[in-house]
N, C-alpha and C positions, 0 to 999 in steps of 0.2 A: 283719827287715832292711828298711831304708827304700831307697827309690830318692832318691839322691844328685844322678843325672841334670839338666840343665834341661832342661824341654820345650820343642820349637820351635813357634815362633811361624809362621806360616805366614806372608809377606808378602803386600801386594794382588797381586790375578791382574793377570799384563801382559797376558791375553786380550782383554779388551774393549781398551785402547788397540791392541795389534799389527794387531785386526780391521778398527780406524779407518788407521791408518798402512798397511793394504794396499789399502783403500778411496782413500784419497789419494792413494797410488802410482799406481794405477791410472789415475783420474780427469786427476791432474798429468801421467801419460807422454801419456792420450789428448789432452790439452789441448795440450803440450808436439809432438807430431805436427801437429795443427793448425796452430799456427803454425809449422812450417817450412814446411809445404806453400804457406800462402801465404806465405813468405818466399822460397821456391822455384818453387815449379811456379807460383802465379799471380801471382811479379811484384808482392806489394803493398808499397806504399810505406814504407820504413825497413826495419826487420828484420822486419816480421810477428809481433812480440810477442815473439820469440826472448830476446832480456837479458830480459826479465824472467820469464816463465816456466820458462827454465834453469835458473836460479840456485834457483827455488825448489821445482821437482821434484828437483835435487839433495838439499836439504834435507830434504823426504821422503823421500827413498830413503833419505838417511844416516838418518834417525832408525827408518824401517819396516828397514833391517839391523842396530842394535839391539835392537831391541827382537824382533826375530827369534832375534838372539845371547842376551837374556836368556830367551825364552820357550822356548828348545830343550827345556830339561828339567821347564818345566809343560806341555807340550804331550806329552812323550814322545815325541819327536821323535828318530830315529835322527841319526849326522852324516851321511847319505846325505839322507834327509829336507830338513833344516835347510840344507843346501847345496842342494837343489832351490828352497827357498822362497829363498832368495837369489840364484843365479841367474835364477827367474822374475820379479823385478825389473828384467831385462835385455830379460825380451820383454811386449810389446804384449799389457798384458790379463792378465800374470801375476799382478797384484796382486789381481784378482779373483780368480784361481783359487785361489791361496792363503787367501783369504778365505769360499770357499765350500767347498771343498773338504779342506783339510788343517788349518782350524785345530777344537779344541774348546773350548768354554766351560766350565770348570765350576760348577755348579751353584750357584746362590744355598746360604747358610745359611737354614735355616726353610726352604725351598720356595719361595719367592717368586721 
């Protein structure tokens, strides 16, 4: 008897981008802090970078909480998990943590 089946194709891992877009998260919020402080606390002149690095830490977040929503299930990620890594999008630094901490890579094909 033949297997009639088709076999699945694995897609590319979203690992290595999710690792960069939590990298960016991170980098964007700590950037993004900077400039309020001096749009705030020191008083510097205009908005202290604010329009522009909003708009584009936004744009990170939006694409690092996809890309989180697609890697739920190559990660093996509980939804308790998956909701933590989205959440820590919200505090200062989570996007490292997630990037250190709770993501896996897996392995090259051949070893490499």
């Amino acid at each position: 008897m033949s297997d009639t089946s088709t076999p699945s194709v694995a897609g590319p891992s979203v690992a290595r981008p999710l690792r960069i877009a939590a990298l960016a998260e991170g980098v964007s919020y700590a950037v993004l802090l900077l400039a309020m402080v001096a749009k705030y606390a020191l008083d510097a002149g205009g908005e202290g970078g604010v329009p522009i690095v909003g708009p584009i830490h936004g744009v990170i977040v939006l694409a690092y909480a996809g890309l989180v929503l697609m890697g739920r299930d190559e990660q093996g990620w509980t939804i308790g998990q998956m909701l933590l890594a989205l959440l820590l999008s919200a505090v200062p630094g989570g996007g490292f943590y997630v990037e250190r901490k709770m993501l896996t890579v897996p392995a090259r094909p051949g070893g490499a």
